[in-house]
C-alpha positions as CSV (number, residue, x, y, z in Angstrom):
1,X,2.8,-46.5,3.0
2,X,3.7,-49.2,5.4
3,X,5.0,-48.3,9.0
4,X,8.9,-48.3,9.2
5,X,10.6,-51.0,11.0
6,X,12.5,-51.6,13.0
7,X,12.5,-48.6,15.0
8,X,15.9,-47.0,15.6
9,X,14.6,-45.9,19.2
10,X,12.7,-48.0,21.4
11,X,9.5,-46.6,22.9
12,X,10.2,-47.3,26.6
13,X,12.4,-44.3,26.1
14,X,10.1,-41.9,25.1
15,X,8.5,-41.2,27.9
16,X,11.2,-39.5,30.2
17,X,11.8,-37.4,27.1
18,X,8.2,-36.0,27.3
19,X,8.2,-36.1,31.2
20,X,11.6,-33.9,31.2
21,X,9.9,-30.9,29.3
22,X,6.4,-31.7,30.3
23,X,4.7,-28.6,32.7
24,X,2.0,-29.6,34.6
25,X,1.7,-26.4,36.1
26,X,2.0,-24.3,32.6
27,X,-0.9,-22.4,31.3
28,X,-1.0,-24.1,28.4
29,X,-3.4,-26.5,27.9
30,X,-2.4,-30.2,27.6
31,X,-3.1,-30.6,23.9
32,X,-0.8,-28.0,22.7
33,X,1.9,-28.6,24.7
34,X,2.5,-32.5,24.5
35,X,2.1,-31.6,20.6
36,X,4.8,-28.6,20.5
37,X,7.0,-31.5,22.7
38,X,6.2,-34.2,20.1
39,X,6.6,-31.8,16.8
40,X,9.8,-30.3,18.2
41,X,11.2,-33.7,18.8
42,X,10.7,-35.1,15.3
43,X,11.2,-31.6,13.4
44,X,14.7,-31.8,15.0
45,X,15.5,-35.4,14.9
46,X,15.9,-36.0,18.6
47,X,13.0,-38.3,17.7
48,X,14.1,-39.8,14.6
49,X,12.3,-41.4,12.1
50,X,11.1,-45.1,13.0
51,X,11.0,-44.3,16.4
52,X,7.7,-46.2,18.0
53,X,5.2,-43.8,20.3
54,X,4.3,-45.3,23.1
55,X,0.8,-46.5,23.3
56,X,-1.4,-44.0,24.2
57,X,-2.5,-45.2,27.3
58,X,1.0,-45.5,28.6
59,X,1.8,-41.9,27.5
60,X,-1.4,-40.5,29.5
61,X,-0.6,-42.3,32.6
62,X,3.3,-41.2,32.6
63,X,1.9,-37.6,31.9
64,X,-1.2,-38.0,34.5
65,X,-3.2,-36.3,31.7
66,X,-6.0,-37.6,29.8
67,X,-5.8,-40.5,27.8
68,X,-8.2,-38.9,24.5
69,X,-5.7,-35.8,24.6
70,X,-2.9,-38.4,23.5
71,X,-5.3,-40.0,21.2
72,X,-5.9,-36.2,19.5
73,X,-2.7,-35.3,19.3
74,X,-1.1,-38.6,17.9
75,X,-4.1,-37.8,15.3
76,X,-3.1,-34.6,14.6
77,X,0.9,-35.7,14.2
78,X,-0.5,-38.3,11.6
79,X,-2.6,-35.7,9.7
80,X,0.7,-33.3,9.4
81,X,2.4,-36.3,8.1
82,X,4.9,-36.5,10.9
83,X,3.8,-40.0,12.1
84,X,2.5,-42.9,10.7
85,X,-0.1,-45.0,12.7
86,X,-1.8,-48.3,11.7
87,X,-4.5,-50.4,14.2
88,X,-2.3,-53.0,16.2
89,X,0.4,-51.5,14.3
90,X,1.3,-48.5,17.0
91,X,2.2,-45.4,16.3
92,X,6.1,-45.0,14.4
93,X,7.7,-41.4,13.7
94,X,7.5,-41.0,9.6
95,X,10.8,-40.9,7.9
96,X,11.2,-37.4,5.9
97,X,12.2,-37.5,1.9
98,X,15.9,-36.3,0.8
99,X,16.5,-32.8,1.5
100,X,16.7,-30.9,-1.7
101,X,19.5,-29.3,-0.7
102,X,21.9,-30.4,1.9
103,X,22.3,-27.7,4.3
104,X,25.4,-28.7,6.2
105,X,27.6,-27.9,3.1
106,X,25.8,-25.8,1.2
107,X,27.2,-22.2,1.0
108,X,24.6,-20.0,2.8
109,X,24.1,-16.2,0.7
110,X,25.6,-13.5,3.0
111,X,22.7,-11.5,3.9
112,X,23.1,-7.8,2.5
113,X,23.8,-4.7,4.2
114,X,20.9,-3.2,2.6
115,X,17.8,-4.8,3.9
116,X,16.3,-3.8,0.6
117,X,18.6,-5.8,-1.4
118,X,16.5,-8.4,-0.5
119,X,14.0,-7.4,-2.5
120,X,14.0,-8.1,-6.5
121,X,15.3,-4.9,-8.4
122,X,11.7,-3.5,-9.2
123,X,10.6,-3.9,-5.6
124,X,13.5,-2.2,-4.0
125,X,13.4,0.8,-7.3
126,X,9.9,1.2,-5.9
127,X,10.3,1.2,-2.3
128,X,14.0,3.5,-2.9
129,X,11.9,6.4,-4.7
130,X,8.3,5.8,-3.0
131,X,6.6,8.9,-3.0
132,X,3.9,8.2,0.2
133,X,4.5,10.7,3.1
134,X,4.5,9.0,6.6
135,X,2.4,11.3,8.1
136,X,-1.3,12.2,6.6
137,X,-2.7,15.1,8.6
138,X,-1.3,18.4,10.4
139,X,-0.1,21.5,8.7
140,X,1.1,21.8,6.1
141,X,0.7,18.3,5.1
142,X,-0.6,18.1,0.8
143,X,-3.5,16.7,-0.5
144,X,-5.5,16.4,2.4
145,X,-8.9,17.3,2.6
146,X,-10.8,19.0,5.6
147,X,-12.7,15.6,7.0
148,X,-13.7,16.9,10.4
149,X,-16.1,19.1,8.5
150,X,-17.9,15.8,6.8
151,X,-21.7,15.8,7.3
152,X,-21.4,12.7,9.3
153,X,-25.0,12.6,10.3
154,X,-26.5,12.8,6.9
155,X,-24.0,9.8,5.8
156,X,-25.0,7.7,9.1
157,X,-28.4,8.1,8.2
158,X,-28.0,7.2,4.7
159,X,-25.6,4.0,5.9
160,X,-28.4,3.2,8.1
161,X,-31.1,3.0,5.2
162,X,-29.1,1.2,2.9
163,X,-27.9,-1.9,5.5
164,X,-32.3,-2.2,5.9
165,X,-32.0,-2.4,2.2
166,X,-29.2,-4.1,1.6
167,X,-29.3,-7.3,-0.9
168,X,-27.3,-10.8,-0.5
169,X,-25.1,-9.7,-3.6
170,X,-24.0,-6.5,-2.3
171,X,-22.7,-8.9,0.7
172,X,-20.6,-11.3,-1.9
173,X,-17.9,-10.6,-4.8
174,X,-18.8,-7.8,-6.7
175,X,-19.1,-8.1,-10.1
176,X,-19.2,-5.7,-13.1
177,X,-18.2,-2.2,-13.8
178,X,-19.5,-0.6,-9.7
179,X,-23.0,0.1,-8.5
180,X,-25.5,1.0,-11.3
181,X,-27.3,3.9,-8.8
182,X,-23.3,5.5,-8.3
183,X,-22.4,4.9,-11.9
184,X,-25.7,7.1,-12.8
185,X,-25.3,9.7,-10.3
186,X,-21.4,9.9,-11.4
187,X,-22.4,10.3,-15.1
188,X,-25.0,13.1,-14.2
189,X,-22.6,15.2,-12.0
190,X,-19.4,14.8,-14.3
191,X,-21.8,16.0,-17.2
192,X,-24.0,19.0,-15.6
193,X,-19.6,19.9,-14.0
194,X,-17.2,19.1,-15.5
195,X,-18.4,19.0,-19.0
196,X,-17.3,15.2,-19.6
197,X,-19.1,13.5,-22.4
198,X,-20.1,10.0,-20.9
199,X,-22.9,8.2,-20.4
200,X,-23.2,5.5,-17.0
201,X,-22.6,2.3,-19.2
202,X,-18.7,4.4,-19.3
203,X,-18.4,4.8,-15.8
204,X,-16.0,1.9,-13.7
205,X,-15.9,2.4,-10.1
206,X,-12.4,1.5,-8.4
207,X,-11.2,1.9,-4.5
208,X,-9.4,4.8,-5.3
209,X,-6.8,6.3,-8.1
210,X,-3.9,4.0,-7.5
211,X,-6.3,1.1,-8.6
212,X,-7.3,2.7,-11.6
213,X,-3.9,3.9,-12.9
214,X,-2.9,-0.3,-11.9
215,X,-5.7,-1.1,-14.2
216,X,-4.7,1.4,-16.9
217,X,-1.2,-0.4,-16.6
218,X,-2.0,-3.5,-17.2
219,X,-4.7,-3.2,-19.9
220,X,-3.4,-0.4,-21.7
221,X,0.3,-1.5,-21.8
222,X,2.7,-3.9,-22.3
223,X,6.0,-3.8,-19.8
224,X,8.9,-1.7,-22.0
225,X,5.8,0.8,-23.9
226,X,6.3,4.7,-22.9
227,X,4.8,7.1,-21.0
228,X,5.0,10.6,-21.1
229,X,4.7,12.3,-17.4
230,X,4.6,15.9,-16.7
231,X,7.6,16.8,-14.9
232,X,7.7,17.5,-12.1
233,X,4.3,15.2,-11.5
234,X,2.3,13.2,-9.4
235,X,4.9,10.6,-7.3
236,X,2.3,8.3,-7.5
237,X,1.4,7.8,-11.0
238,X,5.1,7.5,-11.7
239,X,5.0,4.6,-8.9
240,X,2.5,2.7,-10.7
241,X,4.4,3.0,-14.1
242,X,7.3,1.6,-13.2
243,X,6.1,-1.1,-10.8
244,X,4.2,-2.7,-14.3
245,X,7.9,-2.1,-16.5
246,X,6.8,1.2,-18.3
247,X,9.5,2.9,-19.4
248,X,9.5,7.0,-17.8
249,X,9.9,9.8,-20.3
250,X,9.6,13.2,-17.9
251,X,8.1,16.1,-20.2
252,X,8.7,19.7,-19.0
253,X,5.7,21.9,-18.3
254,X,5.4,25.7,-19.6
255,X,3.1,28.0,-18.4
256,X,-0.1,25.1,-19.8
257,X,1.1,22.4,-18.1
258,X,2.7,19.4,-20.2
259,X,5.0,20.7,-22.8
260,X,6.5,17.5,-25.1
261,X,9.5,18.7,-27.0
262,X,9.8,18.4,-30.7
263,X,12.3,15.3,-30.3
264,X,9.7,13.4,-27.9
265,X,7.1,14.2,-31.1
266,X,9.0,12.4,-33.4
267,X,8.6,9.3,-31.1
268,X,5.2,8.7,-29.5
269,X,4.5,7.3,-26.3
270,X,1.8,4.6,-25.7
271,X,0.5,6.8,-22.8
272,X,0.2,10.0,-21.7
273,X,-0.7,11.0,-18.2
274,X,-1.7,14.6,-17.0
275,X,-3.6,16.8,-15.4
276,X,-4.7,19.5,-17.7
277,X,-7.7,21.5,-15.5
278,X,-5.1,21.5,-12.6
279,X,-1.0,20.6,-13.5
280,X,-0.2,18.6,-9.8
281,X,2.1,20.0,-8.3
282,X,2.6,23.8,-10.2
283,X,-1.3,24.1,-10.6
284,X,-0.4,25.3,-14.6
285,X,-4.0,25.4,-16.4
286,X,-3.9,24.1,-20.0
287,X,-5.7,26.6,-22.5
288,X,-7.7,25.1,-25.2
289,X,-5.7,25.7,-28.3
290,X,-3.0,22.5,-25.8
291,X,-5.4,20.6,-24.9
292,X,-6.8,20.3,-29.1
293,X,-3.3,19.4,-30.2
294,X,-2.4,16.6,-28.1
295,X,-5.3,15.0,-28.6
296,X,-5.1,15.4,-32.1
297,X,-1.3,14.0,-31.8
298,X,-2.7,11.1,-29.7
299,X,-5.7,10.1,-32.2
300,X,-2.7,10.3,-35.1
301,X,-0.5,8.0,-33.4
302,X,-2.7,5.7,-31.2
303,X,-1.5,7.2,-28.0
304,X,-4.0,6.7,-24.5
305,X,-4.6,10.0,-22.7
306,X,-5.1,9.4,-19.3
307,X,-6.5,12.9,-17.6
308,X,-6.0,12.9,-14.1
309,X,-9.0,15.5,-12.2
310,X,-8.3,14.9,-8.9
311,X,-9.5,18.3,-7.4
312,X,-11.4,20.8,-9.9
313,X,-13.9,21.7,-8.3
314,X,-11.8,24.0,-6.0
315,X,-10.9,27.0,-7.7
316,X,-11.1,30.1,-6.5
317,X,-12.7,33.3,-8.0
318,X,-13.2,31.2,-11.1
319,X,-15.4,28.5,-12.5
320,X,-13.6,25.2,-13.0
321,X,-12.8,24.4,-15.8
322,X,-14.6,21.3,-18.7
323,X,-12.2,18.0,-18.5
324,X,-10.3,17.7,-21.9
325,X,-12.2,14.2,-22.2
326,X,-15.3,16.4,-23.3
327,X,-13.2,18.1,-26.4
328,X,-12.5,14.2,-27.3
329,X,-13.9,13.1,-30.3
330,X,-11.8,9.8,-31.1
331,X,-12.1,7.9,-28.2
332,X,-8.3,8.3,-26.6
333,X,-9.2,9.6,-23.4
334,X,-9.6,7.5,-20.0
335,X,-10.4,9.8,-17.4
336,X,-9.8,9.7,-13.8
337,X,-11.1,10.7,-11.1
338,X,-11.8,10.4,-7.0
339,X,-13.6,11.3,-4.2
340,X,-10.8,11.4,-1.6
341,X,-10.3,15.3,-2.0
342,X,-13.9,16.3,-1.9
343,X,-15.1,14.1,0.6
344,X,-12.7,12.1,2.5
345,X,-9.7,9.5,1.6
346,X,-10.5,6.2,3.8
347,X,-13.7,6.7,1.6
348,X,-11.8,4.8,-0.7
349,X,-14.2,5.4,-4.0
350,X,-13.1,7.0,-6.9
351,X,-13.9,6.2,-11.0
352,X,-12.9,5.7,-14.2
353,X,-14.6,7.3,-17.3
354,X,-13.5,5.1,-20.1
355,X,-14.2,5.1,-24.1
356,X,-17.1,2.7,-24.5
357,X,-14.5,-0.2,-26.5
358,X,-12.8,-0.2,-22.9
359,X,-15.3,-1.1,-20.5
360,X,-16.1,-4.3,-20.7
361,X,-12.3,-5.2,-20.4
362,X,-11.8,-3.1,-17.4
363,X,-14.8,-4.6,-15.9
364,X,-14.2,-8.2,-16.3
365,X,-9.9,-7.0,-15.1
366,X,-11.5,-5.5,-12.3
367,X,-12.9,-8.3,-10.7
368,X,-10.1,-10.7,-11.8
369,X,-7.5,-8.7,-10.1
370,X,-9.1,-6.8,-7.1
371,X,-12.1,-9.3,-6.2
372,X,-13.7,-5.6,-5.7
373,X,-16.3,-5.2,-2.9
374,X,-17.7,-2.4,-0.8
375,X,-21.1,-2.2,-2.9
376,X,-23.0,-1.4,0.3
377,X,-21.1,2.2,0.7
378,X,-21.0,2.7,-3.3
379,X,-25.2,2.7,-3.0
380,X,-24.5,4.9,0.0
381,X,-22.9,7.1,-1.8
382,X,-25.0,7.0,-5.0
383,X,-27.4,8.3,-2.8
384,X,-25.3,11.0,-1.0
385,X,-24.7,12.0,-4.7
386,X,-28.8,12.0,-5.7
387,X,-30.2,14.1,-2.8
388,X,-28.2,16.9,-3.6
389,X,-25.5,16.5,-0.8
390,X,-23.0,16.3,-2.5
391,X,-23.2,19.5,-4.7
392,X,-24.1,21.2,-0.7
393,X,-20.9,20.0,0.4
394,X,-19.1,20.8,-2.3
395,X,-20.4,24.9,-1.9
396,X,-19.3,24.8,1.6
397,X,-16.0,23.3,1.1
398,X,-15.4,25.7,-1.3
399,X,-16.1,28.8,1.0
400,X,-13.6,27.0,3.7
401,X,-10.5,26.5,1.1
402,X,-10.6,29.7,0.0
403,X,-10.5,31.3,3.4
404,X,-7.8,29.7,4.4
405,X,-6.4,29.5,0.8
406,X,-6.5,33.6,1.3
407,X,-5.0,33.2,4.9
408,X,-2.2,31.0,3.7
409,X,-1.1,33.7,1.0
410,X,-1.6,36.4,3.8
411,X,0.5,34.7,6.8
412,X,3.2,33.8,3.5
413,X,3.7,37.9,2.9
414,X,3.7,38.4,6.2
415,X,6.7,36.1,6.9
416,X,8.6,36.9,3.5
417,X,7.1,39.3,1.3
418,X,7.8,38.9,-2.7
419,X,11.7,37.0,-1.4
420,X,9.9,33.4,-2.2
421,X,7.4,33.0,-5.4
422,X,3.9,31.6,-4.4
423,X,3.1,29.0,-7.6
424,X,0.1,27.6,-8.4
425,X,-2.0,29.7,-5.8
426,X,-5.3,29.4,-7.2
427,X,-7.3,26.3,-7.3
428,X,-7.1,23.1,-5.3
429,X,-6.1,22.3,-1.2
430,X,-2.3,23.2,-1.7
431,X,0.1,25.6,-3.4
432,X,3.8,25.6,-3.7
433,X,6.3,27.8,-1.9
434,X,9.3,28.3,-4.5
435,X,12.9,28.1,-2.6
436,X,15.7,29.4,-3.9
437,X,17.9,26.6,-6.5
438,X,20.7,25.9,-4.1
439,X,18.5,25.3,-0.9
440,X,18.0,21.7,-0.3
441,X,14.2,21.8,-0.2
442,X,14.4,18.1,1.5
443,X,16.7,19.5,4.3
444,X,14.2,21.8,4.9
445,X,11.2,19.7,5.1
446,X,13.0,17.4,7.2
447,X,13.8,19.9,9.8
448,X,10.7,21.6,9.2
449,X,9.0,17.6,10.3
450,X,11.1,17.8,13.7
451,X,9.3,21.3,14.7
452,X,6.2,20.1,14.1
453,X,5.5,20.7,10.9
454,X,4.6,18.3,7.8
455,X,5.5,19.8,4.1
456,X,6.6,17.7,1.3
457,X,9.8,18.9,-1.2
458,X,8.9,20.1,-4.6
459,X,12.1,18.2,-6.4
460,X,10.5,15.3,-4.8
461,X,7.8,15.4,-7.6
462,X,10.8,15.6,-10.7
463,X,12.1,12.8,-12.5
464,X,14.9,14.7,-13.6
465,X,16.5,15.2,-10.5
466,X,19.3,17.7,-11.6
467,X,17.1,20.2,-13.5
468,X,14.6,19.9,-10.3
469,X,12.8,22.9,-8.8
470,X,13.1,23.8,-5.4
471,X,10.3,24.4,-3.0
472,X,7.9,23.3,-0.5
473,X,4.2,21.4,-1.1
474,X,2.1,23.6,1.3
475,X,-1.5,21.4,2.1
476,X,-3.9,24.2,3.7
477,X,-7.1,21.6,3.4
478,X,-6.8,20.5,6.8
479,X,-5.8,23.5,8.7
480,X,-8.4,25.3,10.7
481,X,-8.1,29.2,9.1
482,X,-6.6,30.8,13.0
483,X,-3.9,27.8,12.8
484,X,-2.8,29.1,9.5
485,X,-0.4,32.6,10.7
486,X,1.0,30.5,14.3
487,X,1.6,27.4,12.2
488,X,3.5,28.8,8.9
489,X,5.7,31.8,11.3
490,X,6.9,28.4,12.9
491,X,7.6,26.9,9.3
492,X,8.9,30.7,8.2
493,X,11.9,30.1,11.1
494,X,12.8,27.0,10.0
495,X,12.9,28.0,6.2
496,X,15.3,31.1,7.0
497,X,18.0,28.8,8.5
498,X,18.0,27.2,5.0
499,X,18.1,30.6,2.6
């Protein structure tokens, strides 16, 4: 493109502009600011276009500044397209295309009241009715495991093994379904524990459940297909749903957990999510006799079971229970699960179990979508799994929930007696605290937050607001067994201003 001519401002001008803003005593260094002068000048027209730079000579002795820190930054203004400079040409200002839209008269959008309007109608639905709590640790806060109690020095050692070891393609992309050692050492727990039917070649590792429900989403369904959630349910499944277009059906629960009606029956969904070993939130166990008829429903119909086991292996004066994926003979069952309750969230590890058809496809979306990584700490963790550790943890964990599973139940009579139902006591790191149906069990945990306490609202959980339960999420992972009385008479005071 040829320089523009004639200029419409003559170069002897330019520079008392520059010498008027110019600092020599600034902090900035030379370069950036004679550009930020030079950019601001053209950006906002002061310089306009065909205006001729002075040479660059001239411009370093007006400045008293070195003559190459012109030459770069006249360089630089050429490479951002912002001047155009030819040898024994000089240096002109570059004139900038038609604006696509003329902003002196076009109407400018009044900006909304609601910051969130700003977002598109699925972004601020998601953000409206997100489910996250603000703050992840304390009493009584849900779903949080007991981390301080981690065997960090067994874990450093096997970190410091595997980074002698490590290999130039755990330091790059991942690809594939995860580590092949973790995929093995996941097969042979879930089999010899859970009674799941897999072999490795089934296993996908993800960073955590939210990925795998995204990838159940988006491989599994088309925006506008069904899904059946239990009701109330996990906030966060119901987050992913929606975000991809799924359309919500909420199914009531009975004493074994999910519950369809014989209207939803008569009109299948394309999945089904829950979690039959442990309902989240109620803790409802589904008996056998359940767990055979949906999935004979689901191989009729071509319906995807996806079984959420987020926390089995906590129950409490029982053995936990087989995953329904091990009763599945027809090959409708993805099955989920995660090491963020039995070891420790920021882990960010957790798998999918998936019917052999699936895998490649969930592989290849994997690493399309997520550009996974973090194959240094899956090999830790294969080996964390292998030595035994893992099951040793497990035992000990188990001994700590249920004393202060027992202490939690104790310090609850002592507060209140039989007035407030306990529900889903049994199993897991958190049980439920049933309020009466006209307390506003968000009030509560609201002004239960500003004395100190973190507890999350049962109705929260519902889709169907109006026919919502009332009560409080009660997380006793994380609290040390002596906090347990002090911290829930606290709670107790609050709760009574409420009933």
């Amino acid at each position: 493109m040829e320089p523009i001519h004639p200029p419409t401002r003559s170069r002897e001008a330019l520079p008392d502009f520059v010498q008027r803003q110019f600092d020599a005593a600034s902090p900035q260094n030379d370069h950036r600011q004679l550009y930020g002068i030079l950019q601001r000048g053209i950006r906002s027209g002061v310089l306009a276009a065909g205006t001729q730079l002075p040479p660059s000579r001239v411009l370093a002795q007006a400045l008293q500044i070195a003559r190459n820190t012109v030459v770069h930054v006249y360089e630089q203004l050429a490479l951002e397209g912002y001047v155009q400079a030819g040898v024994g040409r000089g240096t002109f200002v570059a004139a900038v295309g038609p604006r696509l839209a003329d902003r002196s008269t076009a109407p400018r959008p009044a900006l909304p009241q609601d910051r969130l309007a700003l977002l598109s109608r699925r972004g601020s639905q998601l953000v409206r009715e997100a489910g996250a709590a603000p703050l992840q640790w304390g009493a009584f806060t849900p779903g949080v495991p007991e981390v301080r109690m981690f065997p960090t020095a067994i874990w450093s050692r096997l970190q410091a093994r595997a980074a002698r070891r490590q290999t130039p393609a755990q330091l790059t992309y991942a690809t594939g379904p995860g580590d092949a050692g973790l995929r093995q050492a996941v097969s042979d727990y879930l089999q010899g524990t859970r009674g799941v039917v897999c072999s490795p070649e089934q296993v996908v590792i993800t960073s955590g459940t939210q990925q795998s429900l995204h990838l159940v989403a988006q491989l599994l369904t088309d925006p506008g297909d069904k899904v059946w959630l239990e009701d109330p349910g996990y906030w966060g499944a119901r987050s992913v749903f929606r975000a991809h277009g799924l359309q919500l059906e909420p199914v009531a629960l009975d004493d074994e957990g999910m519950a369809p009606s014989p209207a939803q029956l008569r009109q299948p969904p394309r999945v089904m999510f829950l979690s039959p070993s442990h309902q989240y939130p109620l803790g409802a166990v589904m008996g056998h006799g359940r767990r055979q008829q949906l999935l004979d429903y689901a191989a009729v119909h071509g319906v995807w079971v996806v079984e959420d086991d987020y926390d089995s292996e906590f129950r409490y004066g029982t053995r936990p229970l087989p995953a329904l994926q091990g009763l599945d003979t027809q090959g409708r069952v993805v099955y989920l699960g995660t090491f963020s309750k039995t070891l420790y969230p920021a882990l960010r590890i957790a798998y999918l179990v998936l019917p052999p058809d699936l895998v490649n496809g969930f592989a290849q979306a994997l690493n399309e979508l997520f550009r996974e990584g973090q194959t240094v700490q899956q090999a830790v963790l294969a080996q964390f799994l292998s030595e035994g550790h893992y099951a040793t943890h497990i035992r000990r964990m188990r001994a700590v929930y249920s004393a202060r599973h027992d202490a939690l139940i104790h310090a609850i009579g002592q507060e209140f007696g039989s007035q407030l139902p306990i529900l889903g006591g049994d199993a897991g790191l958190h049980l439920v605290l049933g309020l009466p149906p006209q307390v506003d069990d968000a009030a509560v945990a609201q002004a239960a937050l500003r004395a100190g306490i973190s507890t999350r609202p049962l109705s929260l959980y519902h889709l169907r607001q109006p026919a919502a339960t009332k009560g409080l999420m009660l997380g006793y992972g994380a609290v040390p067994e002596g906090e347990i009385g002090p911290s829930f008479a606290r709670l107790a005071q609050v709760v009574r201003g409420f009933l």
